[in-house]
N, C-alpha and C positions, 0 to 999 in steps of 0.2 A: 527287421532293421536293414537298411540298406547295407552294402558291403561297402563303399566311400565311407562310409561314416564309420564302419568299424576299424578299419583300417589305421584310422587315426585314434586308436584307444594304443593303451599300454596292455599288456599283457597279466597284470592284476585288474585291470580297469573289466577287459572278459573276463575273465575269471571271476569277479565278481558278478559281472552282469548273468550270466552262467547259472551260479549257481541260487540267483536270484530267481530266475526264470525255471527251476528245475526243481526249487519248491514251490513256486506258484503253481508249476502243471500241476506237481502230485496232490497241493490242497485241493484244484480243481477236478481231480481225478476221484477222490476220496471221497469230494462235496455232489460228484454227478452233473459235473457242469463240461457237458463236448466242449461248447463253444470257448470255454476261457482256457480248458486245457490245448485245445486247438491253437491257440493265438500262440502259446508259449511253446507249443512244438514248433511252431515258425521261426519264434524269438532263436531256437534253440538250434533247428538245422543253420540257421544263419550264422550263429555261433561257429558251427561247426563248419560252417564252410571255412572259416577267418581261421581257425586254429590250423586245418588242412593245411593251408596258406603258411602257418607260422610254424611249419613240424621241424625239425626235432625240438623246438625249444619251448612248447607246451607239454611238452610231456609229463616233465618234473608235475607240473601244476594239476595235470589227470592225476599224477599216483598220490598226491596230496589229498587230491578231491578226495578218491574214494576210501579215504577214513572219516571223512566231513558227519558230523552229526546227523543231519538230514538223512533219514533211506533215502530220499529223492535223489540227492545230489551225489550219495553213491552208486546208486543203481542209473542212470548215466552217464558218471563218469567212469565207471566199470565196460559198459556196454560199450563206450569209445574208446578205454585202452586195451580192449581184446586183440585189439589191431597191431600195436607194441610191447605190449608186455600181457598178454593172455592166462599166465599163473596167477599171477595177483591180481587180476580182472575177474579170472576164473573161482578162485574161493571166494573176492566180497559176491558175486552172484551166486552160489550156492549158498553162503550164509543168509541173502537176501532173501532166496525163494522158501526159505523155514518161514519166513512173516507171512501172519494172514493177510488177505488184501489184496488189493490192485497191484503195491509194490512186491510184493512175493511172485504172485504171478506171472509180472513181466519179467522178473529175472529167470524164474524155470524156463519161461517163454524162450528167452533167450540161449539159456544153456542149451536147449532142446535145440532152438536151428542151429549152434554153432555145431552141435554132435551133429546133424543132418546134413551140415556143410553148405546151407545157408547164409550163415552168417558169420562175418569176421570174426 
């Protein structure tokens, strides 16, 4: 998505789009599909660049996310509030990484670089 054009959403308006895009990757993730999971990691850094832009006043809507039904949409919006609030980022990712799967995985993944000092 272009960044002009996100610019002029509201901040539900991403947030929806979000976590729209963060169930599509993980069906695509689950279904074996690179190429459509690929599209919505795009959808999704783009995302992310627009919230960067809009900090501190996404935040509320990260720590919302990561109760969201989806494992998808919390095992992302986890991964992005490690950066502001790291406890509560930090157990939805270890409750993540107990699921079998792709979603499991990436959240140990993740636990694993932030202890390695990799990642946020």
């Amino acid at each position: 998505m272009k960044p002009e054009a996100l610019q002029s959403l509201s901040i539900f308006q991403l947030v929806a789009l979000y976590e729209k895009a963060a169930q599509a990757h993980g069906k695509a993730m689950e279904d074996g599909k690179p190429r459509a999971a690929s599209k919505q990691t795009d959808i999704i850094l783009s995302l992310h660049e627009e919230f960067r832009r809009r900090e501190p006043e996404v935040r509320t809507a990260f720590l919302h996310m990561m109760s969201h039904e989806s494992k998808w949409v919390r095992l992302l919006a986890a991964t992005y509030a490690l950066r502001f609030s790291p406890n509560d980022a930090e157990a939805v990712l270890r409750e993540l990484a107990q699921l079998p799967g792709d979603c499991g995985f990436l959240a140990g993944f993740t636990l694993d670089q932030r202890q390695k000092g990799t990642r946020e």
